[in-house]
KOLVEXLO-996079 format. One record per residue: x, y, z of N, C-alpha, C in turn; residue in three letters. Coordinates in steps of 0.2 Angstrom, whole numbers, plus 2048, in hexadecimal, padded with zeros to 3 digits. Layout:
<nodes>
XYZXYZXYZALA
...
</nodes>
This chain:
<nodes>
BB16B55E4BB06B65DCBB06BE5DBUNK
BAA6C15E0BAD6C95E0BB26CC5DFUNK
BB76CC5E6BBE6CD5E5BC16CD5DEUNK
BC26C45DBBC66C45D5BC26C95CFUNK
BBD6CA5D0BB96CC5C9BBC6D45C9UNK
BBC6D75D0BBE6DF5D0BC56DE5D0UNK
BC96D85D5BD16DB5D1BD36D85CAUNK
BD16D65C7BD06D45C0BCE6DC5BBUNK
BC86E15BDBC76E65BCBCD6EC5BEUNK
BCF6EC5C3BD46EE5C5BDB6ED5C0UNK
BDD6E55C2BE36E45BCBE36E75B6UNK
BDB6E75B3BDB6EA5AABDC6F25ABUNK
BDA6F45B3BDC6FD5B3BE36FF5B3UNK
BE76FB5B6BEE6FB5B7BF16FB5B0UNK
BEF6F65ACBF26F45A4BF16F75A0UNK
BEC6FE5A1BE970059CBEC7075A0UNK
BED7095A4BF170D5A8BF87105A5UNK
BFC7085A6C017085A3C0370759EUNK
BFF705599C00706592C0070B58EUNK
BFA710592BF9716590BFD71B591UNK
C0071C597C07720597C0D720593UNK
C0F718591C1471658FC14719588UNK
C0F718582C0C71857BC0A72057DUNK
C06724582C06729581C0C72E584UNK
C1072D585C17731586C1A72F581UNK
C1C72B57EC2072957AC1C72F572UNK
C1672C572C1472C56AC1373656CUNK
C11738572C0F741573C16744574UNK
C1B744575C22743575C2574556CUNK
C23741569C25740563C2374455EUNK
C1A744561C1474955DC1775055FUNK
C19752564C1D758566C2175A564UNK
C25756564C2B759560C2A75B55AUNK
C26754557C2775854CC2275B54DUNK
C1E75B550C1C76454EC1F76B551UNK
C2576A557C27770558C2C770553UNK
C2D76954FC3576D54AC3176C545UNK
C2C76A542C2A76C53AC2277153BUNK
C22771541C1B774542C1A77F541UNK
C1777F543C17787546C1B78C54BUNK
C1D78754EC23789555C2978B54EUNK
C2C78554AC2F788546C3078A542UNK
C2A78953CC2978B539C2C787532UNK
C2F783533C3377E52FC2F77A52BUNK
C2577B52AC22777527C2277751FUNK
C2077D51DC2277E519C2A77F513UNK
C3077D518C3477B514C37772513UNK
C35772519C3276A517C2E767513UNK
C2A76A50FC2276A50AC2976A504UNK
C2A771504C307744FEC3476D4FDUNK
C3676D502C3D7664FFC3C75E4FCUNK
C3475F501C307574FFC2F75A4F8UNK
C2C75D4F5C2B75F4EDC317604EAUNK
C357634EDC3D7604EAC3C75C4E5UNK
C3D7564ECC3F7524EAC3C74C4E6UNK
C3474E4E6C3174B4E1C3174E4DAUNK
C347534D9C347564D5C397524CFUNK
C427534D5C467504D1C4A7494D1UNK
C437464D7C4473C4D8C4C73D4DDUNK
C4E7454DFC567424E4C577474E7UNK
C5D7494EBC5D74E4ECC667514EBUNK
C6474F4E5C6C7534E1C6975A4E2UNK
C6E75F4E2C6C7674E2C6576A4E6UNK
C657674EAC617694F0C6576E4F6UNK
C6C76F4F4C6E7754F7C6B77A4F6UNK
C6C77C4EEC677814EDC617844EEUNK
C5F7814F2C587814F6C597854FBUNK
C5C7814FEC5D783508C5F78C506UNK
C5B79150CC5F79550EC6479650FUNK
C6B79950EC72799510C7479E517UNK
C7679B519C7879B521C7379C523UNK
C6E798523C66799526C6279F52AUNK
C667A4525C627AD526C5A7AD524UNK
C577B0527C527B0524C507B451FUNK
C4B7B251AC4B7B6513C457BB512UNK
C457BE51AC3E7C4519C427CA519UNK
C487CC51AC4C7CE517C4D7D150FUNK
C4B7CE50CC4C7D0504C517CC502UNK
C577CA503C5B7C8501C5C7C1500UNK
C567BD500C567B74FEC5B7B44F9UNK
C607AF4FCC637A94F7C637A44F5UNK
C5E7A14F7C5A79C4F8C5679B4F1UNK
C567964EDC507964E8C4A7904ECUNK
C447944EAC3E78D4EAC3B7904F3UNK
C3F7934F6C3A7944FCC357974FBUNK
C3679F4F7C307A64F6C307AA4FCUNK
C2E7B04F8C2D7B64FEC297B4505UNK
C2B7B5508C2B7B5510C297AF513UNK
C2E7A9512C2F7A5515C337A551AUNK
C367AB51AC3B7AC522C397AD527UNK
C337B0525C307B252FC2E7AC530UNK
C2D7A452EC2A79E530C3379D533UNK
C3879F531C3C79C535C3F7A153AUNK
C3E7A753BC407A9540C477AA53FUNK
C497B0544C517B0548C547AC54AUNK
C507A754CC537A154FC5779F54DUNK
C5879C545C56799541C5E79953FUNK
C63794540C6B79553DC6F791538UNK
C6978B535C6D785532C67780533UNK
C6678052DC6477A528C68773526UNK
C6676E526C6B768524C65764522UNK
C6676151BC6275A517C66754517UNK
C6475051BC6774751AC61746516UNK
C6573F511C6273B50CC5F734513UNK
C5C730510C59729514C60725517UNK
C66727516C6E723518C6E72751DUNK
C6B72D520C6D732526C72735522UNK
C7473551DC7A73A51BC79742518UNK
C7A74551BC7B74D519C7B74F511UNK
C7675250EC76752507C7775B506UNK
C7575E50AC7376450DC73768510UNK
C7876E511C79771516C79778517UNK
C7677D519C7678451AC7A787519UNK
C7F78551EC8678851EC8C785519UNK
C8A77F516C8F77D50FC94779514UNK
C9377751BC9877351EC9A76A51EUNK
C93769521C94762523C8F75A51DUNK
C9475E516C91759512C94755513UNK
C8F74B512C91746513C94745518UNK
C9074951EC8F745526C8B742527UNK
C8C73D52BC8573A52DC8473B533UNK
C7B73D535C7A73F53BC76739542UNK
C7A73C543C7A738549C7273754DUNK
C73732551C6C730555C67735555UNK
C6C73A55AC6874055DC65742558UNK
C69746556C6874854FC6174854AUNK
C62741549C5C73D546C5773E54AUNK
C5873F550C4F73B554C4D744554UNK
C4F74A550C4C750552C4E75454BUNK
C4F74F547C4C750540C4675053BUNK
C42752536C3E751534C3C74C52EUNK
C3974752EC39742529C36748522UNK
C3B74551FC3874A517C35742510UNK
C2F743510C2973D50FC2A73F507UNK
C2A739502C277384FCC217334FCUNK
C1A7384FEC177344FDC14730506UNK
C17729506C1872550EC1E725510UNK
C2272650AC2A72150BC2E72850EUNK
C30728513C3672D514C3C72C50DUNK
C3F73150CC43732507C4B73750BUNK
C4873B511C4D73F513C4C741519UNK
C5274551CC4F74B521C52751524UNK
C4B754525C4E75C526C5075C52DUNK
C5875F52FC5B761536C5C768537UNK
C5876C53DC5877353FC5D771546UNK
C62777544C67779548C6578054CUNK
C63783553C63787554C5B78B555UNK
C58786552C50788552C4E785559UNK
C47787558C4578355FC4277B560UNK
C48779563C47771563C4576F568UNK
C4276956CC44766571C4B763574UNK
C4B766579C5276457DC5175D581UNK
C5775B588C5675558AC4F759591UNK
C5175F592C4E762598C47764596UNK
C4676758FC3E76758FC3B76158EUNK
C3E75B589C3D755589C3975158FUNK
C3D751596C3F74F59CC3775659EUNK
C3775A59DC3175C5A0C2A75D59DUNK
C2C75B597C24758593C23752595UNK
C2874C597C25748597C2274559FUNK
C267495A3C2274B5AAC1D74D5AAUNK
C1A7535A7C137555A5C0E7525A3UNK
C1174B59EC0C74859CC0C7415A2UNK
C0E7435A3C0F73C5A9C0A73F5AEUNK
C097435B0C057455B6C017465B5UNK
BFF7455ADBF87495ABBF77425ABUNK
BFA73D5A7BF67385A4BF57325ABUNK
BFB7345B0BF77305B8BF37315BAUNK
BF07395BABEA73C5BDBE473A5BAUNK
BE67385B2BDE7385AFBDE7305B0UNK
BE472C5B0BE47235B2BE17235B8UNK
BE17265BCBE07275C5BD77265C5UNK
BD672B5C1BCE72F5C1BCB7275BFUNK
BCD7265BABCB7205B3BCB71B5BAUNK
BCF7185BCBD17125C2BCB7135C7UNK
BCA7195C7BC571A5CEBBF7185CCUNK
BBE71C5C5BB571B5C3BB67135C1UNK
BBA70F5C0BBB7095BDBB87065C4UNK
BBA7075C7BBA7035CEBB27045D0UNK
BB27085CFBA970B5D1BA67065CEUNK
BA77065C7BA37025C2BA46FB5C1UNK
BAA6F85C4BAE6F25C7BA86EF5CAUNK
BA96F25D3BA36EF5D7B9C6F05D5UNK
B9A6F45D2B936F55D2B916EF5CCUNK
B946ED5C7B946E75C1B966E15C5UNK
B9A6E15C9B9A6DB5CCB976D75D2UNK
B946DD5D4B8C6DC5D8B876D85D2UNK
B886DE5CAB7F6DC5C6B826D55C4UNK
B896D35C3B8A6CE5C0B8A6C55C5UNK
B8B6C85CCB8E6C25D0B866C15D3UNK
B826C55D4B7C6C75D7B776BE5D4UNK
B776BF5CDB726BA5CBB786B15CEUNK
B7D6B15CDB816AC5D1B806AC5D8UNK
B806B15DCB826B05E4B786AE5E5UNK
B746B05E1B6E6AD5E3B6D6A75E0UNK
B706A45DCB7169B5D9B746995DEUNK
B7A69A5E0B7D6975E5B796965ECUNK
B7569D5EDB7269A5F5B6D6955F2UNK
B696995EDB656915ECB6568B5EBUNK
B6D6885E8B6D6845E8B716825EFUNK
B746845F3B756825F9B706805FEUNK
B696845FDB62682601B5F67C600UNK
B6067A5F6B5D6755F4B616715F5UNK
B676705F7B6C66A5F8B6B669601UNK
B6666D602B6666C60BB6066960BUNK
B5A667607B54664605B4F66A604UNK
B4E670603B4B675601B4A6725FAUNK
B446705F9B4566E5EEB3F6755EDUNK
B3C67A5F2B3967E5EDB3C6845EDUNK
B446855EDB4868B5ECB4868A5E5UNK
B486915E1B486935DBB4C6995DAUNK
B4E69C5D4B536A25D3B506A75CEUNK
B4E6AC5D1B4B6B15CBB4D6B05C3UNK
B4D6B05BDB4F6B05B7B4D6B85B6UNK
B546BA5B4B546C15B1B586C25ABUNK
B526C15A5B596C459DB596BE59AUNK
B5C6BE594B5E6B7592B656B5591UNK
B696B6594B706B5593B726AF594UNK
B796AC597B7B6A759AB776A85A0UNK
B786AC5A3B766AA5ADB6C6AA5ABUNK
B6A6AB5A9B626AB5AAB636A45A6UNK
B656A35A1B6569C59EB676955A2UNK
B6D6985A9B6E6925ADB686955B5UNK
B6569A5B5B6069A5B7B5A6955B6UNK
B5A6965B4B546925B0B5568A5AEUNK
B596875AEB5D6825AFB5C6805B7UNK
B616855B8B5E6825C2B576815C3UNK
B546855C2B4C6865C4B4667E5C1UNK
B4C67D5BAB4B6755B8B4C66F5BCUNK
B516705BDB5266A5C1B4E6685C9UNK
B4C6705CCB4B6725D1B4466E5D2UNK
B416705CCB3B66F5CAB3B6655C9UNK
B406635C6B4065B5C5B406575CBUNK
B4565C5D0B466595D5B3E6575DCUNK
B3C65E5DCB3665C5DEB306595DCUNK
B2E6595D5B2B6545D3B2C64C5D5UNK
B3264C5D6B366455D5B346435DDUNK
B376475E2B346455E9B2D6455EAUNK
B2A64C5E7B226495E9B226425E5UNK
B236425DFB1F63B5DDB216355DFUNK
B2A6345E3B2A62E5E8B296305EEUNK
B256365F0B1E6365F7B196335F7UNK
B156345F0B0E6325EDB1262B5ECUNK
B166275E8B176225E8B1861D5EEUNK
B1C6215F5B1D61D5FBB1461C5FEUNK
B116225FDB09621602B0661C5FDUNK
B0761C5F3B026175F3B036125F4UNK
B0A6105F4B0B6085F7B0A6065FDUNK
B0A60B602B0960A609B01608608UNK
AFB60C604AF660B603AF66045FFUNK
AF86015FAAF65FC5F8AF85F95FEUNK
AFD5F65FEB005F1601AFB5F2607UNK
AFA5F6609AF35F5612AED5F2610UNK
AEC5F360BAE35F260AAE35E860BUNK
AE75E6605AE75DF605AE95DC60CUNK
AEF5E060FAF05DD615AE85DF61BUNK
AE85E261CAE15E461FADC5DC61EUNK
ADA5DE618AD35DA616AD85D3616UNK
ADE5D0616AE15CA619ADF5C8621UNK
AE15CE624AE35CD62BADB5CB62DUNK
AD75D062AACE5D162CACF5C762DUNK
ACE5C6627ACD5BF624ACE5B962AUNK
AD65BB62BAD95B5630AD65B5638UNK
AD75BD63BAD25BE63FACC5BB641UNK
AC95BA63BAC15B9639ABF5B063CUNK
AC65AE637AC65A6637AC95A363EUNK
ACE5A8640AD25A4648ACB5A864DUNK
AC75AB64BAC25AC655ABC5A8650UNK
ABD5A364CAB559F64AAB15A5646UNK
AB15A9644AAC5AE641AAC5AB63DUNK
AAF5A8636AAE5A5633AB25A162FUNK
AB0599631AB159262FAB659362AUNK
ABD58D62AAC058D626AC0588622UNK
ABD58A61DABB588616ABF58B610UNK
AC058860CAC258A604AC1591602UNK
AB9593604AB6598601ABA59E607UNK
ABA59E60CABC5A2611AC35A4610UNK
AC65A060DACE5A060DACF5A4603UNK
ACB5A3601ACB5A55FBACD5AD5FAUNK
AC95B35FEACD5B95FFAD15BA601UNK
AD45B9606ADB5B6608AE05B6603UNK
ADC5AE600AE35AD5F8AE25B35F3UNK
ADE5B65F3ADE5BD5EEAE15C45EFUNK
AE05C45F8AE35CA5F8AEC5C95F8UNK
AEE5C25FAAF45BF5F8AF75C25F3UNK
AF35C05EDAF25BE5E9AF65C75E4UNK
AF15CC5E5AF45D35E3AF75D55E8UNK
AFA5D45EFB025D45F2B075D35ECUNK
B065CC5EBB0A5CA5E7B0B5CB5E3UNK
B085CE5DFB075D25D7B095D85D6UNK
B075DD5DDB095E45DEB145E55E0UNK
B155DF5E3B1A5DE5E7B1D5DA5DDUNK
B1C5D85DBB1E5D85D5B225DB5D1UNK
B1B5DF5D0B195E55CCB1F5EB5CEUNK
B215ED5D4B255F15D8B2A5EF5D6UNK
B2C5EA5D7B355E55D5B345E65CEUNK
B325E65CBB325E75C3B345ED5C1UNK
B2F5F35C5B315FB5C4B385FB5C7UNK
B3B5FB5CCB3F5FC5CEB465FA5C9UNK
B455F55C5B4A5F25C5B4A5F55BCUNK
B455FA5BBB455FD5B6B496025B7UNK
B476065BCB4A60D5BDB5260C5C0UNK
B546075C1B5B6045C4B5E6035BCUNK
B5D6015B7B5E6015B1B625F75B4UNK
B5E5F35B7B605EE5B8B5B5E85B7UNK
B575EA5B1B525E45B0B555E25A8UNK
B575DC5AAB5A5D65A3B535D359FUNK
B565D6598B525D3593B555CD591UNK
B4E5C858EB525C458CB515C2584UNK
B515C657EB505CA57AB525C4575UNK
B4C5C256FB4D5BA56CB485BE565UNK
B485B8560B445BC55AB3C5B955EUNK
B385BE55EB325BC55FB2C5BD558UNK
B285B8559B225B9553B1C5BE557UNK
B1C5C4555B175C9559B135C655AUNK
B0E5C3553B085C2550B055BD554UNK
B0A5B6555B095B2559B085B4560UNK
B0B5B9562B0C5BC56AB065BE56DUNK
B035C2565AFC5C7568AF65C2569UNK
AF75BB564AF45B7565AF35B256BUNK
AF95B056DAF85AD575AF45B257AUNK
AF75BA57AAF55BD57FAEB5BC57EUNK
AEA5BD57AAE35BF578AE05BA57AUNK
AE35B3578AE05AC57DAE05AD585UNK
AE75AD586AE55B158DAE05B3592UNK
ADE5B958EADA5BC591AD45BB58DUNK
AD15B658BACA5B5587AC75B358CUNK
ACA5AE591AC25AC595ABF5B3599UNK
AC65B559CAC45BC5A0AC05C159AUNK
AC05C2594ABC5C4591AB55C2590UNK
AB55BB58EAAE5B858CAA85B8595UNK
AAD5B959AAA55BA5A0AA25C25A2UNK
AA85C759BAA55CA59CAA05CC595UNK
AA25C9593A9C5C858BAA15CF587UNK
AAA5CF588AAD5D2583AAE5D157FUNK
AAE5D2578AB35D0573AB95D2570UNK
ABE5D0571AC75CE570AC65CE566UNK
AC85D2563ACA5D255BACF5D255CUNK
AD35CE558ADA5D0554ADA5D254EUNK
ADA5D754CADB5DA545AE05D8540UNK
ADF5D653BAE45D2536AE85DA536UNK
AEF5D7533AF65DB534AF55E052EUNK
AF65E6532AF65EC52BAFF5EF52AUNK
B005EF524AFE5EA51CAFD5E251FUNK
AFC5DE51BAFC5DA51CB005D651BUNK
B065D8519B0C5D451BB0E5D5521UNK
B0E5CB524B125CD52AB185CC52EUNK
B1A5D2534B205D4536B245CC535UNK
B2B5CD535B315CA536B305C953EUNK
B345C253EB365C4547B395C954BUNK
B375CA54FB3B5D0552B3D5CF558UNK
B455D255AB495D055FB465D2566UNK
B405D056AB415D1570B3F5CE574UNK
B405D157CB3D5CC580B345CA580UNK
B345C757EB2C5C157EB295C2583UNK
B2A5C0589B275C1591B275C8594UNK
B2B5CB593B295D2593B255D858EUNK
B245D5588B1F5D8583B175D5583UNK
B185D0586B135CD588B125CF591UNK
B155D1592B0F5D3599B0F5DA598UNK
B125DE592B0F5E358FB095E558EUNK
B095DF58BB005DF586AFD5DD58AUNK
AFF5D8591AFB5D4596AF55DD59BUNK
AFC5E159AAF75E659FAF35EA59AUNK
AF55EC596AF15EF591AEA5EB58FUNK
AEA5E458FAE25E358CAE05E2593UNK
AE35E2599AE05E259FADC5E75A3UNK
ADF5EC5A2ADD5F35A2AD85F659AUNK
AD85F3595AD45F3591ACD5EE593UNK
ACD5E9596AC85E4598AC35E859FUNK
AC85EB5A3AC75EF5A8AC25F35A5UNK
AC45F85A0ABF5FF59FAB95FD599UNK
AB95F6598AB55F3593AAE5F2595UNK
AA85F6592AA15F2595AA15ED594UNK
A9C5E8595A975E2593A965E258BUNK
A985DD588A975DD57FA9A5E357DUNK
A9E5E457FAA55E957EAA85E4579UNK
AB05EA574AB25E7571ABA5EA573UNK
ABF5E556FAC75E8572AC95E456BUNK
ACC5E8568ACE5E7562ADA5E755FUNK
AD95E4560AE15E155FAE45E3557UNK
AE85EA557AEA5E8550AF35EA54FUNK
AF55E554CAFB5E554AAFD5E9542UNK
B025EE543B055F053CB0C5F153BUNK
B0D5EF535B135ED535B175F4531UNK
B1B5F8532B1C5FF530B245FC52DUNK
B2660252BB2D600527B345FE530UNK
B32605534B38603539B355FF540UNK
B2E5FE542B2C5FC546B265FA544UNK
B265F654AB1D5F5549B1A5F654FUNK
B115F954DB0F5F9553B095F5554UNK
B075F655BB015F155EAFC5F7562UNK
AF55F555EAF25FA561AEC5F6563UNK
AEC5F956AAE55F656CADF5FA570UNK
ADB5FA56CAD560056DACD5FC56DUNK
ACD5FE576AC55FC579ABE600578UNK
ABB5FE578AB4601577AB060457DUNK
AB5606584AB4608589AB0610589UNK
AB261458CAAE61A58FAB561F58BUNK
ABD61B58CAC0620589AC5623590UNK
AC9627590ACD628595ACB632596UNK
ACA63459BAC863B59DAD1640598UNK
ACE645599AD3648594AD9649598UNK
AD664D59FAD964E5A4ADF64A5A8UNK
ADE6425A4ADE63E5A8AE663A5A3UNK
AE663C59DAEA63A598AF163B59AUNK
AF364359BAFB64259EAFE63E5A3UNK
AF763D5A5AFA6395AFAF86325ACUNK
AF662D5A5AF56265A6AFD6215A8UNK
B016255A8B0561E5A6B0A6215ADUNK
B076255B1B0A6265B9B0761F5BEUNK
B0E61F5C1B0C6195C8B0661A5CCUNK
B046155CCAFD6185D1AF861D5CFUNK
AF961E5C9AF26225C6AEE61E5C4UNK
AE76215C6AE061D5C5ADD6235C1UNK
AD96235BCAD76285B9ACD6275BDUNK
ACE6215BEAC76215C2AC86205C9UNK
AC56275CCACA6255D3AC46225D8UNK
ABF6225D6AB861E5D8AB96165D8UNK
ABC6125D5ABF60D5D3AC26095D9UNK
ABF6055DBAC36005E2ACA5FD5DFUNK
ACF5FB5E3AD45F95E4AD45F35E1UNK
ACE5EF5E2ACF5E85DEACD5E55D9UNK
AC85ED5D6AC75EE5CEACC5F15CCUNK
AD05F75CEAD45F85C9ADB5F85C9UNK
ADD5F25CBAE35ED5CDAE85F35D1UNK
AEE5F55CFAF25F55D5AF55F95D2UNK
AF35FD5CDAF56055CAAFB6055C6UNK
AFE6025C4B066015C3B075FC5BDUNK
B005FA5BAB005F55B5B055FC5AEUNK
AFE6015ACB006045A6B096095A8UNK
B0A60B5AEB1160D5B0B166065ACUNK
B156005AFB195FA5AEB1A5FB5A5UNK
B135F95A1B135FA59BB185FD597UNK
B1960459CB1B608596B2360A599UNK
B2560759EB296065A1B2F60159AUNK
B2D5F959CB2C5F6597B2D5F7590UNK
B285FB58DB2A5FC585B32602583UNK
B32605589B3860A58AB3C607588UNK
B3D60158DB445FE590B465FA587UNK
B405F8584B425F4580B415F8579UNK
B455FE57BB45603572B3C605571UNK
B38604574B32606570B2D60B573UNK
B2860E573B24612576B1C611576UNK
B1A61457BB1461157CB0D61857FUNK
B0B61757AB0561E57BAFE61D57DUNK
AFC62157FAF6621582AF062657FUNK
AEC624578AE562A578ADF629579UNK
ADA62E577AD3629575AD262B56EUNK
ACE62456AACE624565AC8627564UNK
AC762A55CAC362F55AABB62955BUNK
ABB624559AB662255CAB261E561UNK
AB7621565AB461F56AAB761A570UNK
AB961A575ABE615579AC4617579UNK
AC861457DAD361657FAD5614579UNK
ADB614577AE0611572AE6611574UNK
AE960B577AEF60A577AF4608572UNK
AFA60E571AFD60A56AB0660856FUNK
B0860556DB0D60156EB13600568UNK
B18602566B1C604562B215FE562UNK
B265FB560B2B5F755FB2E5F755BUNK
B365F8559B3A5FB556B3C5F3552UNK
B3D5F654CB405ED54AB495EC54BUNK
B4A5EA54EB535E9550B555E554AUNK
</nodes>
């Protein structure tokens, strides 16, 4: 990419090289000439000025012979024949000087010194070493010097050699420092890409904590910082299915563990198998199966391959069954389950969704509500019915969730009490599922503590 960038810098030196000789010989060429035929070389500016007023004077150039000096003698002499030039306009024309001729805008001869070649018309040559004579922008005519000092084919041919040598030497110089400033720009420019490039080649080799300086705010420091995003996404993503492989490794051991203890116990006679012996056993079964669930459920979220089966459901009745549900589990711990009559109190329409998954929405939320609830605690159920959705809030009279603790509640395997055993506080995965779940189904699901006192879980639901 160097390379192309410097002969690309290169190419523009060439083109600018050569364009520059071309326009500057042609246009310094031309600039030469008419000032050496109307300039001060000849002196001819002045009668070119005279003629252009001429001919504004009389809108033609009828009787403009009378103008021209006759046989283009000079008039410092005294013997001026000429009207309209004035005293000593002949030292501007010099000895040199043998014949005058005026062509009108046809190229045809209107005007001649020597009274010869009226109503010729002059040829190319001619033309191209005549003076344009200007009314205003518009040429009207022009003045032709015969014998003065003109350019030839051979001064021509060696001014334009001159300017060639000059104008390759200064191309040369220019191409050189171009080149200087080619690679050193191509270095500040390819510098921030050839360090994105390595990094992204080390991050493609499993390196996730390469990162790329950001310098400036342009494009590159903007796809800077972009890599540095993803860089940053990607190791999060791996640490947290590192932490997510140990914690399953951890759940999953603990129930199998206290299984195996159990079976152990019962096959060397420690102790008799009985119902009651066998009863831990079915329980740690029991969150196997729930954890191993719960797992097949996330999974098949983030696969984008869990089927809804999406019907008009009665919320009001929904939040009703769930709350029967879990009353007995409330009542031994002397909690109380409110359902808040619906704010306003008009109630929602059915709404289009899956039922068994909205329900074991709310099944982990009042379970994890129940969980952080004292004794003669309360957990309060309220439905509101909003113009585009509705929501469901459910806010317990617990301790409340730690501050610290709020960005990480709805992470897999986060415990906000990490003092908490395994089989008080289920299997970590309930409030991730939750909110998993309301995603999948257009809606969102938040986590604060209420100003007085206890968590608040609200639960959003769009109406389809």
């Amino acid at each position: 990419m160097r390379l192309r960038l410097v002969l690309s810098f290169v190419l523009i030196v060439l083109v600018t090289m050569v364009s520059t000789v071309v326009v500057a010989r042609q246009g310094a060429v031309n600039e030469v000439r008419a000032f050496m035929v109307r300039g001060s070389v000849t002196g001819l500016s002045e009668q070119a000025d005279q003629l252009e007023a001429y001919y504004q004077e009389h809108g033609s150039w009828e009787g403009v012979q009378e103008v021209l000096p006759q046989h283009g003698r000079s008039q410092g002499s005294g013997g001026g024949q000429g009207r309209g030039f004035g005293q000593g306009q002949g030292q501007g024309l010099g000895a040199g000087v043998t014949r005058l001729r005026v062509a009108d805008t046809s190229r045809v001869v209107v005007a001649d010194s020597r009274g010869t070649d009226y109503g010729v018309q002059l040829s190319s040559t001619e033309l191209a070493n005549a003076v344009a004579l200007k009314n205003g922008w518009i040429t009207v005519g022009y003045l032709l010097l015969d014998g003065g000092v003109n350019l030839g084919q051979s001064e021509e041919r060696f001014l334009v050699s001159r300017l060639n040598i000059s104008v390759l030497t200064g191309g040369l110089i220019a191409a050189g420092v171009s080149l200087v400033l080619a690679l050193i720009l191509s270095y500040s420019l390819l510098r921030p890409v050839m360090e994105l490039k390595n990094a992204a080649s080390q991050l493609g080799g499993g390196d996730l904590k390469q990162r790329v300086p950001v310098r400036g705010n342009d494009e590159l420091a903007e796809m800077a910082r972009s890599f540095n995003r993803m860089a940053d996404s990607l190791q999060q993503a791996q640490e947290s299915r590192r932490a997510m492989t140990a914690d399953i490794a951890h759940e999953l051991r603990n129930p199998l563990a206290v299984q195996r203890a159990n079976l152990e116990a019962l096959q060397d006679g420690v102790y008799p198998l009985t119902v009651e012996n066998l009863q831990p056993i079915l329980e740690q079964n029991q969150l196997l199966t729930r954890l191993v669930d719960d797992l097949r459920t996330l999974a098949l979220v983030d696969a984008g391959q869990l089927k809804l089966e999406c019907a008009p459901t009665d919320l009001l009745n929904l939040l009703g069954r769930v709350r029967e549900r879990f009353q007995p589990q409330a009542a031994s711990r002397q909690v109380e389950i409110v359902l808040q009559p619906v704010i306003p109190v008009d109630t929602p329409p059915p709404l289009s969704l899956d039922a068994g998954r909205v329900e074991q929405i709310l099944g982990n939320l009042l379970s994890n509500a129940l969980r952080y609830t004292p004794e003669q605690g309360k957990v309060e159920i309220c439905l509101s019915n909003q113009v585009q959705a509705v929501q469901v809030t459910i806010h317990d009279s617990g301790p409340g969730i730690p501050e610290e603790a709020l960005p990480h509640i709805f992470e897999r395997f986060y415990r906000a009490d990490r003092s908490r055993s395994r089989s008080e506080g289920g299997t970590g995965l309930g409030l991730a599922i939750a909110r998993q779940l309301a995603e999948v189904q257009g809606g969102t699901l938040r986590a604060a503590n209420h100003p007085q006192g206890g968590a608040i879980f609200t639960l959003t639901l769009p109406k389809k």
